[in-house]
N, C-alpha and C positions, 0 to 999 in steps of 0.2 A: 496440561496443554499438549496435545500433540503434535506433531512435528509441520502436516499440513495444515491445524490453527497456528499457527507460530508467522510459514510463512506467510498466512493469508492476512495476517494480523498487522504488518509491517505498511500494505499498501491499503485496508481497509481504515485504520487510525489518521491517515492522510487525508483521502479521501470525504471522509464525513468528517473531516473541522471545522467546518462550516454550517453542518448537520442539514446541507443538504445533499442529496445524488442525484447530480444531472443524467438525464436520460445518455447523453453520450457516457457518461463515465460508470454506470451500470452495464450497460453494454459492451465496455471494453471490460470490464471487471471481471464478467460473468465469462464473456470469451475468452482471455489471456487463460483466467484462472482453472477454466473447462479445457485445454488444450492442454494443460501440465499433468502428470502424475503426480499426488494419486488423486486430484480432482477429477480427469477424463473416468475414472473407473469408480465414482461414485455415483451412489444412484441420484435421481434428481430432487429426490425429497431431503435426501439425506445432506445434500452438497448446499441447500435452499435452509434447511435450519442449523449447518453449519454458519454461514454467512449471518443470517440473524441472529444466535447466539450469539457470535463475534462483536457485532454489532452494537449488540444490549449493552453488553459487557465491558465493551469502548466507552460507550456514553459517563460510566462512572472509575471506569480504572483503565485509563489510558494510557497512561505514563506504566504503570505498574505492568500492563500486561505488554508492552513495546519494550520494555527491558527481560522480562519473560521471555518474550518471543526470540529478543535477539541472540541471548541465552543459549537456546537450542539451536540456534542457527548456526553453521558455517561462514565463515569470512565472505564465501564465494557466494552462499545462500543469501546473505545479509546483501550482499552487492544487486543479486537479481531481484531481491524485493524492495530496495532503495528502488534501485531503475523503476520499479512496475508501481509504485507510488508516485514517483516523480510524474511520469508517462500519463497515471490518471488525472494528476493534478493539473495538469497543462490540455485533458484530451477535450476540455468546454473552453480551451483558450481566453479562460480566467481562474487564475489562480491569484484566492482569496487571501485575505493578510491571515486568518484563523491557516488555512491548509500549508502556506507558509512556515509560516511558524510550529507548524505539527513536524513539517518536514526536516526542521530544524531541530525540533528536540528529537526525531527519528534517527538524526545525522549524530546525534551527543548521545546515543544509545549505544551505536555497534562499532563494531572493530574495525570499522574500512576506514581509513584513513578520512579523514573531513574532508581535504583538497578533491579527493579522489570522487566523494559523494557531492560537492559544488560542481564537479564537471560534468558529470549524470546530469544531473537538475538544468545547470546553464543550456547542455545540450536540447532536453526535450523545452526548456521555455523558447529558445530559438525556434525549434522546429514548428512551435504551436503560434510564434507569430508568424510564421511564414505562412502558414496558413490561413488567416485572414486577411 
C-alpha cells in the first residue's frame, strides 16, 4: 500500500458502509481528495482506478486494510483522514448505523486519542444538522 492508498483508504472504508455513495459524498470525495498532494498531481485515469481498486479491496478486507492504512500513517495524517471521513459521512446529512460503526472501528484502529476522534465526528454531525 502506498502511502496516498493508505490515506485515501481511512475516509473511503467510511464512506461505502453502507455500500452506497451518495452523489453528495462522491463529490466531496473526489474534490477534498483531488486538492491534496500527491492526488492533485495524478493523472485522471490513474487517480479513478486508484479509488476503484481501494474500493474492491474494502468490500472484503476492511478491517485489515484500515489497520494497514493506519499503520503508514502519521498521528497527524491519521487525524486529517478521521476528519475527512467523518466530513463525508455527515456530507448526505445521514449517517447510517453501517458508516457509524465503520467510523468507530476506524476510531479503535489509529493512534489519535478516541476523545480526540468523538470531537472530529460530534463536530461535523452538528454541522450537517445545521444544515437541514
Amino acid at each position: 500500500m502506498t502511502p496516498a492508498e493508505a490515506f485515501a483508504v481511512i475516509p473511503l472504508a467510511a464512506v461505502c458502509a453502507d455500500h452506497k455513495l451518495q452523489p453528495e459524498e462522491a463529490e466531496l470525495l473526489k474534490s477534498q481528495l483531488r486538492a491534496r498532494e500527491p492526488y492533485s498531481a495524478m493523472d485522471p485515469a490513474a487517480f479513478g482506478g486508484m479509488v476503484s481498486g481501494l474500493l474492491l479491496a474494502l468490500r472484503d478486507q476492511r478491517r485489515a486494510l484500515v489497520e494497514q492504512a493506519a499503520a503508514l500513517l502519521t498521528p497527524a495524517e491519521q487525524e486529517q483522514a478521521f476528519a475527512f471521513a467523518a466530513r463525508l459521512v455527515h456530507a448526505d446529512r445521514i449517517a447510517t448505523a453501517e458508516e457509524t460503526a465503520v467510523l468507530a472501528e476506524v476510531r479503535h484502529a489509529l493512534s489519535v486519542p478516541a476523545e480526540r476522534l468523538r470531537q472530529i465526528e460530534s463536530s461535523f454531525a452538528l454541522l450537517s444538522a445545521g444544515d437541514s
